[in-house]
PDB file with one MODEL, atoms N, CA, C and O in Angstrom:
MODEL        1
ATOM      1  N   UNK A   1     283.424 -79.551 294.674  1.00  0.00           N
ATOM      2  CA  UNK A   1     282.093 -79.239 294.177  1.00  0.00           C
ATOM      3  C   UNK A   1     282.102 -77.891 293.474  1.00  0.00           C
ATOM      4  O   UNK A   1     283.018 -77.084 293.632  1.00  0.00           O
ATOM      5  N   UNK A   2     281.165 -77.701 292.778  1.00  0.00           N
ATOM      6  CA  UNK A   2     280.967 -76.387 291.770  1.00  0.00           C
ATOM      7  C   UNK A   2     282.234 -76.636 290.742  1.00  0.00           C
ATOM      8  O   UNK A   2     282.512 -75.594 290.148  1.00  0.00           O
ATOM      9  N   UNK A   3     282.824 -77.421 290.489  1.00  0.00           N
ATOM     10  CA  UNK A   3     283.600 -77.597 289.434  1.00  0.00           C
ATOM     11  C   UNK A   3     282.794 -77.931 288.380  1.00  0.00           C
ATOM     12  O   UNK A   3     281.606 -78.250 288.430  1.00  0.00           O
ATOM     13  N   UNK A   4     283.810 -77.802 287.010  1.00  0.00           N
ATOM     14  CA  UNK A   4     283.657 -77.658 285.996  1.00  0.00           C
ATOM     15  C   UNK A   4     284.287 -79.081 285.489  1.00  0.00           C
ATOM     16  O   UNK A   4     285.449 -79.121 285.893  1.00  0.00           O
ATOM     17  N   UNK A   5     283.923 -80.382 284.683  1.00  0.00           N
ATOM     18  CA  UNK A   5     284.139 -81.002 283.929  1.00  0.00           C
ATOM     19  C   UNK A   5     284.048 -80.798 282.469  1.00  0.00           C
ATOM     20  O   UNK A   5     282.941 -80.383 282.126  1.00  0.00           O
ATOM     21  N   UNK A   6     284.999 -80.992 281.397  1.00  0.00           N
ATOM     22  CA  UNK A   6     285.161 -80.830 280.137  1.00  0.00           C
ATOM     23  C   UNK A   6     285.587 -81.596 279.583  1.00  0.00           C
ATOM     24  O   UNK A   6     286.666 -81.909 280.085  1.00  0.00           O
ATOM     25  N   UNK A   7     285.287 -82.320 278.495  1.00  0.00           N
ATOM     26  CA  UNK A   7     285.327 -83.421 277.543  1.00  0.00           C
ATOM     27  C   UNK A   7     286.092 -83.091 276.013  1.00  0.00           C
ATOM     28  O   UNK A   7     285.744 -83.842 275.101  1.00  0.00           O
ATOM     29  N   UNK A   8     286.606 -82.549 275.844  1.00  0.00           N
ATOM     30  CA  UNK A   8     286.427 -82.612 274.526  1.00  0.00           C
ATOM     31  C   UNK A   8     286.854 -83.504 273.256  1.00  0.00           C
ATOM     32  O   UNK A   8     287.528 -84.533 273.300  1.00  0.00           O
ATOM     33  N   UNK A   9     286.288 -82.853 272.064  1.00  0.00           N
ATOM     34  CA  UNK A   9     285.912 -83.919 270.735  1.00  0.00           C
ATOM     35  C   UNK A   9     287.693 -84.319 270.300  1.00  0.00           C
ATOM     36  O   UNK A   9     288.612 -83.626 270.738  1.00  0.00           O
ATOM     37  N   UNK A  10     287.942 -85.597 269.341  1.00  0.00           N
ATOM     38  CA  UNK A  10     289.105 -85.880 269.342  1.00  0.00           C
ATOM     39  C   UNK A  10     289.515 -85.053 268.285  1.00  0.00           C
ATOM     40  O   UNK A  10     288.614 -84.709 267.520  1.00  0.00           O
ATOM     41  N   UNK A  11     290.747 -84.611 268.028  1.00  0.00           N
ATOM     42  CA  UNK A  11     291.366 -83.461 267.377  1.00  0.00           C
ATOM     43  C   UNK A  11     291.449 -84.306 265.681  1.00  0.00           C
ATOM     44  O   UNK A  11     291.519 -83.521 264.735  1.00  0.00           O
ATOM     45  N   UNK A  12     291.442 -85.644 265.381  1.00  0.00           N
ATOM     46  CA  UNK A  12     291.239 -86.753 264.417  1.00  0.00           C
ATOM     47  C   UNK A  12     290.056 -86.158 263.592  1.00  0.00           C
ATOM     48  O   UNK A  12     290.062 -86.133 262.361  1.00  0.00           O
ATOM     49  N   UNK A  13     289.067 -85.692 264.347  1.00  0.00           N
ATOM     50  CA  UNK A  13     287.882 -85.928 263.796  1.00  0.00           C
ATOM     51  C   UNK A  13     287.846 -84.194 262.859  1.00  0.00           C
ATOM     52  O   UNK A  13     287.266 -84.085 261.779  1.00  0.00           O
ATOM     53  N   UNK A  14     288.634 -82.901 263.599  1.00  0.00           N
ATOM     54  CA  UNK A  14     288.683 -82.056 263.140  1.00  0.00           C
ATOM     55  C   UNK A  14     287.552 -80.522 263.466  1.00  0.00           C
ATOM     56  O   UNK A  14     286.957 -80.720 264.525  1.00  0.00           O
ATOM     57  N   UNK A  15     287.254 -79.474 262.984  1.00  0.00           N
ATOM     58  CA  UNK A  15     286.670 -78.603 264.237  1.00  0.00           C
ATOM     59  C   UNK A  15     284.885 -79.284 264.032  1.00  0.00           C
ATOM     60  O   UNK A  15     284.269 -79.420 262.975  1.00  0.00           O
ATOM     61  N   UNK A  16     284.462 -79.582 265.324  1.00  0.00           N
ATOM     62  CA  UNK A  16     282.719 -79.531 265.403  1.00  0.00           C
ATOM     63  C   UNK A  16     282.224 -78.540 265.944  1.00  0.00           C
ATOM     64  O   UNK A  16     282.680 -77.982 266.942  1.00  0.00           O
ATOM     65  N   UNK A  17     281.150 -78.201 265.275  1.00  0.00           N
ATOM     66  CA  UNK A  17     280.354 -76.979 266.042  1.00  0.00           C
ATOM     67  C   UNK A  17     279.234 -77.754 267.307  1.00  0.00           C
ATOM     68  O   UNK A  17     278.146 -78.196 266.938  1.00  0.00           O
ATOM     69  N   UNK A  18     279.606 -77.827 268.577  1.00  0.00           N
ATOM     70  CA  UNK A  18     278.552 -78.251 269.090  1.00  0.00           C
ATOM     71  C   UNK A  18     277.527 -76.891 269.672  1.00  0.00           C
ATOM     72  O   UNK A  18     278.040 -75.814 269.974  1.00  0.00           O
ATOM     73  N   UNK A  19     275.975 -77.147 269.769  1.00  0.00           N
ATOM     74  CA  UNK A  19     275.129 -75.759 270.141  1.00  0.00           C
ATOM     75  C   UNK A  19     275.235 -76.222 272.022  1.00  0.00           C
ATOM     76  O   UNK A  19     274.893 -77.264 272.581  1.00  0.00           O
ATOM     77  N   UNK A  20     275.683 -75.294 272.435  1.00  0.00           N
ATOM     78  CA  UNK A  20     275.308 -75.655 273.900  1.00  0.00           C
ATOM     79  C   UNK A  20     273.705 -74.734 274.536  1.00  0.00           C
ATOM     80  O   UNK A  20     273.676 -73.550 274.200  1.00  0.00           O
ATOM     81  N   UNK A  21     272.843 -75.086 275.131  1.00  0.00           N
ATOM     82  CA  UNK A  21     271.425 -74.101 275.506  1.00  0.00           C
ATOM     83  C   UNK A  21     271.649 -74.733 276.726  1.00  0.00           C
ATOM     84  O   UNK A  21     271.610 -75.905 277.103  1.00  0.00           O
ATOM     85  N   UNK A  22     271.994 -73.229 277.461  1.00  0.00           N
ATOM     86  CA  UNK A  22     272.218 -72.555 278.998  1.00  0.00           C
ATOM     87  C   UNK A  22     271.024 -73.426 279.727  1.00  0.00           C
ATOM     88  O   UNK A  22     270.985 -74.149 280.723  1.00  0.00           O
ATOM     89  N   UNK A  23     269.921 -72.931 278.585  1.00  0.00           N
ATOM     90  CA  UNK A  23     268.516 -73.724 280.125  1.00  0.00           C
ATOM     91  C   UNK A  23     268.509 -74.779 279.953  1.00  0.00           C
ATOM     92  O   UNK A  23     268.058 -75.137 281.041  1.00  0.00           O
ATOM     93  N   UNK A  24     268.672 -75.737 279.366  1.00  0.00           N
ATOM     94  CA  UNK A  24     268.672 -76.967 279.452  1.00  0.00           C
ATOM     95  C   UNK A  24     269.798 -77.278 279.540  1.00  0.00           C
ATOM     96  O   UNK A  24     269.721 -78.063 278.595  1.00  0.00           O
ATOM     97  N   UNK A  25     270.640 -77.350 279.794  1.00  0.00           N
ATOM     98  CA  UNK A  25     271.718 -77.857 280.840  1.00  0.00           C
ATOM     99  C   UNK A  25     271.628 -77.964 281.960  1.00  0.00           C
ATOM    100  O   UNK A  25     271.835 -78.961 282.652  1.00  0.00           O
ATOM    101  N   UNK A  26     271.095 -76.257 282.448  1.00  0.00           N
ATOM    102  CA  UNK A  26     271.032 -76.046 283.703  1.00  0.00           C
ATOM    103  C   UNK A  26     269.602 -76.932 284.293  1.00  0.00           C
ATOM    104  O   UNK A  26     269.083 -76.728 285.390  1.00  0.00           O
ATOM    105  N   UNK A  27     269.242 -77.709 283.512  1.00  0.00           N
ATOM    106  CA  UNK A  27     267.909 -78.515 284.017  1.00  0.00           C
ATOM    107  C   UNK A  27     268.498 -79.915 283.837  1.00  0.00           C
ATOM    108  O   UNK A  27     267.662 -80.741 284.203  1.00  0.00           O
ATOM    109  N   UNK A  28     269.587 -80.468 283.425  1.00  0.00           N
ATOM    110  CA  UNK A  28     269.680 -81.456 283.229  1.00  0.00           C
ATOM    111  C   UNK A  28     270.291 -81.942 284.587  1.00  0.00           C
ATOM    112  O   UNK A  28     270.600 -81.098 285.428  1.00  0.00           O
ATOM    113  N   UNK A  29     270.451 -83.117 284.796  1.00  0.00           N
ATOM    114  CA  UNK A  29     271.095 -83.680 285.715  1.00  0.00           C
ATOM    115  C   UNK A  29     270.811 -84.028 287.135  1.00  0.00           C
ATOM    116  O   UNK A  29     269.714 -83.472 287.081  1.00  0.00           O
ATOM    117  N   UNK A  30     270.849 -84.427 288.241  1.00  0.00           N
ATOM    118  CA  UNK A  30     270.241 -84.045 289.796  1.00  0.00           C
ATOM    119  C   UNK A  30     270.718 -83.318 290.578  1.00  0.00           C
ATOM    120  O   UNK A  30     270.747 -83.876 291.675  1.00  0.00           O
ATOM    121  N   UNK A  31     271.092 -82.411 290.606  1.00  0.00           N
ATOM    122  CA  UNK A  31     272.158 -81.566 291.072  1.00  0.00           C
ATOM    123  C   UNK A  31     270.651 -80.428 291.537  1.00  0.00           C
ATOM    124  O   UNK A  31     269.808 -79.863 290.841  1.00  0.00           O
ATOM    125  N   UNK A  32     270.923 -80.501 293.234  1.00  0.00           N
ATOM    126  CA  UNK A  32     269.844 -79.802 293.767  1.00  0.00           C
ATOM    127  C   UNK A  32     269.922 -78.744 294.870  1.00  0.00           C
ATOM    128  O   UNK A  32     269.037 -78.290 295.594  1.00  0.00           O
ATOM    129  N   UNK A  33     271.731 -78.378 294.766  1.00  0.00           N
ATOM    130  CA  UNK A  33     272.056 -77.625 295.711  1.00  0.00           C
ATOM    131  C   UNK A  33     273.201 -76.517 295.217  1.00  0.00           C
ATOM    132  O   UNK A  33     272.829 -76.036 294.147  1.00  0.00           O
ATOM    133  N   UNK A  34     274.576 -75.914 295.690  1.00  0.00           N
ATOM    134  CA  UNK A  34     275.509 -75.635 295.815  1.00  0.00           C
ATOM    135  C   UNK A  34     276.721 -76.790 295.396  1.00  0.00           C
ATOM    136  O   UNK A  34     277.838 -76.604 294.915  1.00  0.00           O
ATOM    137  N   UNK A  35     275.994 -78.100 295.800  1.00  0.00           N
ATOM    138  CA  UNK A  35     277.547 -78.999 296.050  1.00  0.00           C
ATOM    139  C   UNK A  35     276.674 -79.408 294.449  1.00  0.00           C
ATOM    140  O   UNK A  35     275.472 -79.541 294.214  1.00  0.00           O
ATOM    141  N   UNK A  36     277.723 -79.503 293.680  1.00  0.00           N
ATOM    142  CA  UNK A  36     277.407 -80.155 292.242  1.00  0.00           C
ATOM    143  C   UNK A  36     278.756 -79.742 291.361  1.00  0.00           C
ATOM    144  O   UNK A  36     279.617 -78.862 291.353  1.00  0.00           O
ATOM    145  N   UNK A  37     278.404 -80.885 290.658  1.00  0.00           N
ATOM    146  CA  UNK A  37     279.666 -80.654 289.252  1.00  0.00           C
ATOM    147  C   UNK A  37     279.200 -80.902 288.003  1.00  0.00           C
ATOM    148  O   UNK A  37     278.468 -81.888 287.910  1.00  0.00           O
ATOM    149  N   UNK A  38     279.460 -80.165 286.830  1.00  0.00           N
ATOM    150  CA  UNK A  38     278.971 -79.881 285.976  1.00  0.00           C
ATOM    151  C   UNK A  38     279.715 -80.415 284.895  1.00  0.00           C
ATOM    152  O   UNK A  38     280.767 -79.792 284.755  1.00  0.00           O
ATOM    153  N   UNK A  39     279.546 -81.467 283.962  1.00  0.00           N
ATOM    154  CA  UNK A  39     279.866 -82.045 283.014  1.00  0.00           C
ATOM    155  C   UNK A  39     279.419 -81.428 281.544  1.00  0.00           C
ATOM    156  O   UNK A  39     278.263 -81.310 281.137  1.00  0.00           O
ATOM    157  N   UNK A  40     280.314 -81.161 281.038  1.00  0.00           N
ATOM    158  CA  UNK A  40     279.781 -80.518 279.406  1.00  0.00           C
ATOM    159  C   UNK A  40     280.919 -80.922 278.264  1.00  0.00           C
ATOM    160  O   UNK A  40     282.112 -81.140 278.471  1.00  0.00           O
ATOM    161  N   UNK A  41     280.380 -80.951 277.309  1.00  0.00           N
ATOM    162  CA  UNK A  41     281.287 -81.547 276.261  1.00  0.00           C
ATOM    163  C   UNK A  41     281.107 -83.127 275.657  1.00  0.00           C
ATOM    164  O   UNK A  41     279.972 -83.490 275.350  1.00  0.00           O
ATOM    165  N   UNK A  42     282.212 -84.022 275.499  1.00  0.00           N
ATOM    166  CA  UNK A  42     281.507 -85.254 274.659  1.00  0.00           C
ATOM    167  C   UNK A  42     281.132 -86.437 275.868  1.00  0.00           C
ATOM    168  O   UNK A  42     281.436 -87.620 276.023  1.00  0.00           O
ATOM    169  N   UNK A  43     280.571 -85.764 276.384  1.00  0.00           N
ATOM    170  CA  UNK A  43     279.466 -86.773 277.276  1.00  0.00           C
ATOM    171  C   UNK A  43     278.100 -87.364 276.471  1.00  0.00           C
ATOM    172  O   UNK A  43     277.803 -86.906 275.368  1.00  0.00           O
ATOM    173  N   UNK A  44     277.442 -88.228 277.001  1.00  0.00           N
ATOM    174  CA  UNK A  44     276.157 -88.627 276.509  1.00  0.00           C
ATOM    175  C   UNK A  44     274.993 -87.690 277.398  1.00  0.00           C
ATOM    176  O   UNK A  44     273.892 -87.556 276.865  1.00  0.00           O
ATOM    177  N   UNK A  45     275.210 -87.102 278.623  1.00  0.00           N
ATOM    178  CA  UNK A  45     274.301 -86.099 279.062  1.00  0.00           C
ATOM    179  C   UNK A  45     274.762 -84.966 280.138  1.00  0.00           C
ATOM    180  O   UNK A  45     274.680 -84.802 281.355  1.00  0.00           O
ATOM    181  N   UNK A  46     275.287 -84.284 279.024  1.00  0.00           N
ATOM    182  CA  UNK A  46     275.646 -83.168 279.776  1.00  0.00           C
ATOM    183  C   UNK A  46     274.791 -82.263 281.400  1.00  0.00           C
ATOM    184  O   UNK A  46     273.578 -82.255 281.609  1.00  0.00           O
ATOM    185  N   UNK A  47     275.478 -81.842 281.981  1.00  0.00           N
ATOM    186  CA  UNK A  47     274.528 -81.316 283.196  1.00  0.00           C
ATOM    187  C   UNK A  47     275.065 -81.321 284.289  1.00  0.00           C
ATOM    188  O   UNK A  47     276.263 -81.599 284.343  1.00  0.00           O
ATOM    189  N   UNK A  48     274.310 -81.005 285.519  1.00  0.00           N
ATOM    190  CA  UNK A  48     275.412 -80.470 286.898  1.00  0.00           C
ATOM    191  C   UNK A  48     274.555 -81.934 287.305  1.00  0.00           C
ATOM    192  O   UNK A  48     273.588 -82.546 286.852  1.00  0.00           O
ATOM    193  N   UNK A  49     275.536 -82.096 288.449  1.00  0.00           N
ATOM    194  CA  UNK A  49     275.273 -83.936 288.944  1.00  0.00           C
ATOM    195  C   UNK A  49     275.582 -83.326 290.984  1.00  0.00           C
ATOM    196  O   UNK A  49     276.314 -82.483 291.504  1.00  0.00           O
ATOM    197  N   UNK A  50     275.021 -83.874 291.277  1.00  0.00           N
ATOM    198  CA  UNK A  50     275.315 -83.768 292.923  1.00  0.00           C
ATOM    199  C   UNK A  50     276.624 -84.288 293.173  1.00  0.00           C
ATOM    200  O   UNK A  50     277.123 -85.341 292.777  1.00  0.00           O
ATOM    201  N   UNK A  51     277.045 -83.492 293.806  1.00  0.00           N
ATOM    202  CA  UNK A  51     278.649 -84.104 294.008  1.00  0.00           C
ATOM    203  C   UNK A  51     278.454 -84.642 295.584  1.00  0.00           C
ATOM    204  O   UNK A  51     277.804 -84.245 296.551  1.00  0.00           O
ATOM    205  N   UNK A  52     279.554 -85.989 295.271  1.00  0.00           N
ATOM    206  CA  UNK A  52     279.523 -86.961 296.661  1.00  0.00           C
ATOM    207  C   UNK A  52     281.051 -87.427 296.888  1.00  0.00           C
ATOM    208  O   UNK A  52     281.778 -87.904 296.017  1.00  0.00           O
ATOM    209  N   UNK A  53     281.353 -87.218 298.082  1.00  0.00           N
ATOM    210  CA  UNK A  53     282.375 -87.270 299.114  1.00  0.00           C
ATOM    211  C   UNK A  53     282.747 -88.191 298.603  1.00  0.00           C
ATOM    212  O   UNK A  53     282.127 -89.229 298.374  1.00  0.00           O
ATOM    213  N   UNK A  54     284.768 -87.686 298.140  1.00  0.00           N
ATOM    214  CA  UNK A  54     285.057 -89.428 297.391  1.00  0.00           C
ATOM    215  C   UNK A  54     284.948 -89.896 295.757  1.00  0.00           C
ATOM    216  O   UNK A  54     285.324 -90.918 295.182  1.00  0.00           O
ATOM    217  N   UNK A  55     284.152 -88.483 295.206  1.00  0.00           N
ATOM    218  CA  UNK A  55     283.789 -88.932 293.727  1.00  0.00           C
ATOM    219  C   UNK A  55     285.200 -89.078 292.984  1.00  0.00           C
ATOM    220  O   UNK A  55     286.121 -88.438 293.492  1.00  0.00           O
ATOM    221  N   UNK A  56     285.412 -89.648 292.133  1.00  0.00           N
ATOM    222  CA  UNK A  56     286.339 -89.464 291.028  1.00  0.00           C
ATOM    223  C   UNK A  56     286.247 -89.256 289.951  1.00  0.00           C
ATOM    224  O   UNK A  56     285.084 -89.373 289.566  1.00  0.00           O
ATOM    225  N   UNK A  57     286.946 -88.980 289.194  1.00  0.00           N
ATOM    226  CA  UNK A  57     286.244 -88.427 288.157  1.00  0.00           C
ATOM    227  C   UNK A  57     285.657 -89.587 287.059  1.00  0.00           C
ATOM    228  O   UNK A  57     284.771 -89.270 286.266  1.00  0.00           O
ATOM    229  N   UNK A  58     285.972 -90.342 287.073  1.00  0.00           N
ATOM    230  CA  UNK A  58     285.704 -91.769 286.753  1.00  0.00           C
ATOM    231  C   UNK A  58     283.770 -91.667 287.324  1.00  0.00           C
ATOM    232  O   UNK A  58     282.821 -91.473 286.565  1.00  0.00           O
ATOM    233  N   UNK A  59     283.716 -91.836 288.589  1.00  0.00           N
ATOM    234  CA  UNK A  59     282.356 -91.571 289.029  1.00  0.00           C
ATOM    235  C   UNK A  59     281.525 -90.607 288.745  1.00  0.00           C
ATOM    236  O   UNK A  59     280.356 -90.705 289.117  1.00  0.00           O
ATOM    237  N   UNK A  60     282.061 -89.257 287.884  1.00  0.00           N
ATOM    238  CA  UNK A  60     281.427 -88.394 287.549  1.00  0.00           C
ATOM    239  C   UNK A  60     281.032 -88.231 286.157  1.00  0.00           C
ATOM    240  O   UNK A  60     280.108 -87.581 285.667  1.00  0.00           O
ATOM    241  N   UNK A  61     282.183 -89.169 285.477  1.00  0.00           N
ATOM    242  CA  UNK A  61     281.812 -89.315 284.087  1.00  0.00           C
ATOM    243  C   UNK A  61     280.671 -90.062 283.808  1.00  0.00           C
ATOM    244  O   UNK A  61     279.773 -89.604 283.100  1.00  0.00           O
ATOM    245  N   UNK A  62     280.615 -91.524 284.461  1.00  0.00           N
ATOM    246  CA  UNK A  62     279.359 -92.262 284.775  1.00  0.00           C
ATOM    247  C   UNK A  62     278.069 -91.626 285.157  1.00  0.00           C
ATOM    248  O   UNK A  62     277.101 -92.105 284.567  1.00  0.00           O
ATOM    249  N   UNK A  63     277.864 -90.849 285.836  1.00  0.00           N
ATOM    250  CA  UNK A  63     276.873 -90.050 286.409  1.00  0.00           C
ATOM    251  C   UNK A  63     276.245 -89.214 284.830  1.00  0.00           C
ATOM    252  O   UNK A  63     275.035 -89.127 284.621  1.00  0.00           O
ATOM    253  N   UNK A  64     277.376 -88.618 283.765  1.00  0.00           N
ATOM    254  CA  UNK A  64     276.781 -88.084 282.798  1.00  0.00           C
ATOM    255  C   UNK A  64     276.759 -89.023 281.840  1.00  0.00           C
ATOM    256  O   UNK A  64     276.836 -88.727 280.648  1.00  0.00           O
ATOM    257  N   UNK A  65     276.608 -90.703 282.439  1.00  0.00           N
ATOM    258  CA  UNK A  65     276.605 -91.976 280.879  1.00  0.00           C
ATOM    259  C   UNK A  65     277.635 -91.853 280.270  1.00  0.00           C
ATOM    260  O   UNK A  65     277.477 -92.134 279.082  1.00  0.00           O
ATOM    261  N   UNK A  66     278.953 -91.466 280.607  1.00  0.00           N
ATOM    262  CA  UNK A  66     279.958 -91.681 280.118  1.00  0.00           C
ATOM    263  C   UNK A  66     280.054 -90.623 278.728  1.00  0.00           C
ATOM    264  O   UNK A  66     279.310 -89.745 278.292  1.00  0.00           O
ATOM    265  N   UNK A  67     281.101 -91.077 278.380  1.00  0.00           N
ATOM    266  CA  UNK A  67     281.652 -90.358 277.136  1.00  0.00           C
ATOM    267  C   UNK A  67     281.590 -90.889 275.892  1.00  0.00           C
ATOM    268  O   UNK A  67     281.995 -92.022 275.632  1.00  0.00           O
ATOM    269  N   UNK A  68     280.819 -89.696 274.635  1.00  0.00           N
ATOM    270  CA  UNK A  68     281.062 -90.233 273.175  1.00  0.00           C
ATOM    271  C   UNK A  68     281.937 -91.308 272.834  1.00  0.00           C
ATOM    272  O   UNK A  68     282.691 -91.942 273.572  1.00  0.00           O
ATOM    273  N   UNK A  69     281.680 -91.447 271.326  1.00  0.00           N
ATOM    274  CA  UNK A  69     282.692 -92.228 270.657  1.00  0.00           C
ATOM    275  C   UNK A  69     283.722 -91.203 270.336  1.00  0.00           C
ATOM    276  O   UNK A  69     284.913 -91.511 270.367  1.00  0.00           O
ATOM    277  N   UNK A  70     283.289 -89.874 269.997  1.00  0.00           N
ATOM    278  CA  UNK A  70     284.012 -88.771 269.808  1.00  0.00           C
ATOM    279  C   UNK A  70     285.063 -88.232 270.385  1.00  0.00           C
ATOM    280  O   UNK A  70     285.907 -87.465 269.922  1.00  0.00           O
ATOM    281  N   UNK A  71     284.904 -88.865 271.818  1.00  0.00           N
ATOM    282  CA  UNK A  71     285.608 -88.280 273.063  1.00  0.00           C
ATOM    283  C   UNK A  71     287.070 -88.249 272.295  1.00  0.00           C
ATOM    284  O   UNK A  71     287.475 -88.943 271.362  1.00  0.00           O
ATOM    285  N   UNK A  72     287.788 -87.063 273.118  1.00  0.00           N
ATOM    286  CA  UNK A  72     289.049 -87.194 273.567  1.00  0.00           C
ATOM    287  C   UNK A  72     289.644 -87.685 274.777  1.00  0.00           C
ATOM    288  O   UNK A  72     290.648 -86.980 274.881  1.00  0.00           O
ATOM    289  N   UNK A  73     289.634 -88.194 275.411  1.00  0.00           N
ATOM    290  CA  UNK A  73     289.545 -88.522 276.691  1.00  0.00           C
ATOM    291  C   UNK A  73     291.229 -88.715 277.498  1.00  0.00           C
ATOM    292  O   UNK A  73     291.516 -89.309 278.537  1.00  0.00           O
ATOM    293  N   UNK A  74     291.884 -88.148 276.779  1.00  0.00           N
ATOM    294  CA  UNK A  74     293.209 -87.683 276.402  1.00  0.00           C
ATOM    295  C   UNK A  74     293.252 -86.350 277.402  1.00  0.00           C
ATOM    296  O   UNK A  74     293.872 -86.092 278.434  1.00  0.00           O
ATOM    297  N   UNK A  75     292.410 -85.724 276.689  1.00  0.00           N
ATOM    298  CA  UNK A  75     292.510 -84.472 277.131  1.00  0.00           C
ATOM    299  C   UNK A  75     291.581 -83.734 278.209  1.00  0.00           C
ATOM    300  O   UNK A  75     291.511 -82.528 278.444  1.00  0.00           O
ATOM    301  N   UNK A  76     290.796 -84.943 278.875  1.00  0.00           N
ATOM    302  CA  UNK A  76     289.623 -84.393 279.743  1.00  0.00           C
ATOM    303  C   UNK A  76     290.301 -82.850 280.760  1.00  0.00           C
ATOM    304  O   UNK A  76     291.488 -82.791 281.080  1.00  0.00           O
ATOM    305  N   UNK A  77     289.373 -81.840 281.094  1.00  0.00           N
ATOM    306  CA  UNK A  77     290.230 -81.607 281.945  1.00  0.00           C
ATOM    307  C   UNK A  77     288.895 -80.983 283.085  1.00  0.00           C
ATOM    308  O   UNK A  77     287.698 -80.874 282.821  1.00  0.00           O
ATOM    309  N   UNK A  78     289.526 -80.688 284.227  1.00  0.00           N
ATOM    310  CA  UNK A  78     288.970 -80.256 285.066  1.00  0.00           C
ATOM    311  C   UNK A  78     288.970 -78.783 285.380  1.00  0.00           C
ATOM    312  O   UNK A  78     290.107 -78.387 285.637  1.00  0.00           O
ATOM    313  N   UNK A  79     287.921 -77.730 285.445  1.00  0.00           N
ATOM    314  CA  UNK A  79     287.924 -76.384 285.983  1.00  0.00           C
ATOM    315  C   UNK A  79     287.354 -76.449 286.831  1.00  0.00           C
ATOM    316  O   UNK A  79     286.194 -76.842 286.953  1.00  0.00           O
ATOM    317  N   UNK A  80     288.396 -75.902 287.929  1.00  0.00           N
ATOM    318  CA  UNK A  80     288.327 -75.532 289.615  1.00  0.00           C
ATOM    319  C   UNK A  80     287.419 -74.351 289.640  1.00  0.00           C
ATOM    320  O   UNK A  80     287.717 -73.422 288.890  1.00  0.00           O
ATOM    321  N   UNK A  81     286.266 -74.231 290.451  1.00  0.00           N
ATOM    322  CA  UNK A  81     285.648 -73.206 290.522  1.00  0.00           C
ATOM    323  C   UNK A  81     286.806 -72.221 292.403  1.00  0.00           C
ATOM    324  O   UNK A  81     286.952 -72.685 293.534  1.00  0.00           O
ATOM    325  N   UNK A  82     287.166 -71.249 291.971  1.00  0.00           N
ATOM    326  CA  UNK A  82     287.933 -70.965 293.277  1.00  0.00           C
ATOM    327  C   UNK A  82     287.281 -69.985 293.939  1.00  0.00           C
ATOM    328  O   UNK A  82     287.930 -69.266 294.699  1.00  0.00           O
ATOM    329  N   UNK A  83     285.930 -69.792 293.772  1.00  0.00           N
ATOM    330  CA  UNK A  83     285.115 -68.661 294.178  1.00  0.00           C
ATOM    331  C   UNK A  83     284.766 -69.271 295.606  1.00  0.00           C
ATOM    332  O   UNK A  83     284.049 -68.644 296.386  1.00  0.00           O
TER     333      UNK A  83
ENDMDL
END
Protein backbone atom coordinates (compact mmCIF):
# COMPACT_ATOMS: atom_id res chain seq x y z
CA UNK A 1 0.00 0.00 0.00
CA UNK A 2 1.02 3.72 -0.55
CA UNK A 3 2.67 2.59 -3.69
CA UNK A 4 3.04 4.21 -6.70
CA UNK A 5 1.69 2.71 -10.11
CA UNK A 6 3.01 4.12 -13.53
CA UNK A 7 1.90 3.56 -16.98
CA UNK A 8 3.57 4.97 -19.46
CA UNK A 9 2.79 6.24 -23.22
CA UNK A 10 4.36 3.83 -26.01
CA UNK A 11 7.80 5.17 -27.10
CA UNK A 12 6.08 4.48 -31.13
CA UNK A 13 3.93 7.20 -30.56
CA UNK A 14 6.91 9.68 -29.55
CA UNK A 15 7.20 12.58 -26.60
CA UNK A 16 3.36 13.57 -25.16
CA UNK A 17 2.89 16.29 -22.94
CA UNK A 18 0.38 14.94 -20.48
CA UNK A 19 -1.02 17.99 -17.71
CA UNK A 20 -1.21 16.12 -14.45
CA UNK A 21 -3.59 18.53 -11.51
CA UNK A 22 -2.41 17.42 -7.96
CA UNK A 23 -6.19 18.13 -6.71
CA UNK A 24 -7.90 16.20 -8.80
CA UNK A 25 -6.12 13.23 -8.66
CA UNK A 26 -5.91 13.42 -5.22
CA UNK A 27 -9.90 13.34 -5.39
CA UNK A 28 -10.12 10.77 -7.78
CA UNK A 29 -10.55 7.27 -6.94
CA UNK A 30 -11.88 5.50 -3.39
CA UNK A 31 -9.02 5.47 -1.58
CA UNK A 32 -10.13 6.62 2.05
CA UNK A 33 -7.28 5.90 4.23
CA UNK A 34 -3.35 5.27 4.48
CA UNK A 35 -3.71 1.76 2.71
CA UNK A 36 -4.10 2.93 -1.07
CA UNK A 37 -2.26 2.81 -4.37
CA UNK A 38 -2.02 5.32 -6.71
CA UNK A 39 -2.26 4.83 -10.44
CA UNK A 40 -1.05 7.67 -12.85
CA UNK A 41 -0.11 7.69 -16.37
CA UNK A 42 -1.94 5.86 -19.48
CA UNK A 43 -4.75 4.69 -17.46
CA UNK A 44 -8.41 5.65 -18.24
CA UNK A 45 -8.69 7.13 -14.49
CA UNK A 46 -5.96 8.00 -12.84
CA UNK A 47 -6.14 8.19 -8.80
CA UNK A 48 -5.32 6.45 -5.40
CA UNK A 49 -7.68 3.19 -5.17
CA UNK A 50 -7.97 1.33 -1.66
CA UNK A 51 -5.60 -1.27 -1.60
CA UNK A 52 -6.85 -4.98 -0.79
CA UNK A 53 -5.00 -7.97 0.57
CA UNK A 54 -3.93 -10.07 -2.47
CA UNK A 55 -4.27 -7.23 -5.14
CA UNK A 56 -2.25 -7.68 -8.27
CA UNK A 57 -1.42 -5.52 -10.26
CA UNK A 58 -3.66 -6.78 -12.87
CA UNK A 59 -6.48 -5.91 -10.09
CA UNK A 60 -5.20 -2.53 -9.73
CA UNK A 61 -5.07 -1.66 -13.23
CA UNK A 62 -8.84 -2.62 -13.43
CA UNK A 63 -9.71 -0.56 -10.48
CA UNK A 64 -8.25 2.59 -12.69
CA UNK A 65 -10.47 1.01 -16.08
CA UNK A 66 -7.53 -0.28 -17.33
CA UNK A 67 -5.08 1.13 -19.68
CA UNK A 68 -5.06 3.49 -22.92
CA UNK A 69 -4.66 2.48 -26.35
CA UNK A 70 -1.48 4.49 -25.81
CA UNK A 71 -0.25 2.33 -23.12
CA UNK A 72 3.10 0.91 -22.94
CA UNK A 73 2.39 -1.79 -20.94
CA UNK A 74 5.85 -3.12 -21.61
CA UNK A 75 7.10 -0.93 -19.37
CA UNK A 76 4.55 -0.56 -16.45
CA UNK A 77 6.44 -0.10 -13.42
CA UNK A 78 5.89 -0.03 -9.83
CA UNK A 79 7.22 2.70 -7.06
CA UNK A 80 7.66 1.27 -3.62
CA UNK A 81 6.78 3.87 -1.20
CA UNK A 82 9.64 2.76 1.70
CA UNK A 83 8.63 5.43 4.13
Amino acid sequence: SEDTVFVPVSPLLGNVQIDFDAQTLSATGDASDNSAITMLGEVHNPGSFSFKENMTLLDALMRAEGVTRYADVTKIRVIVDKT
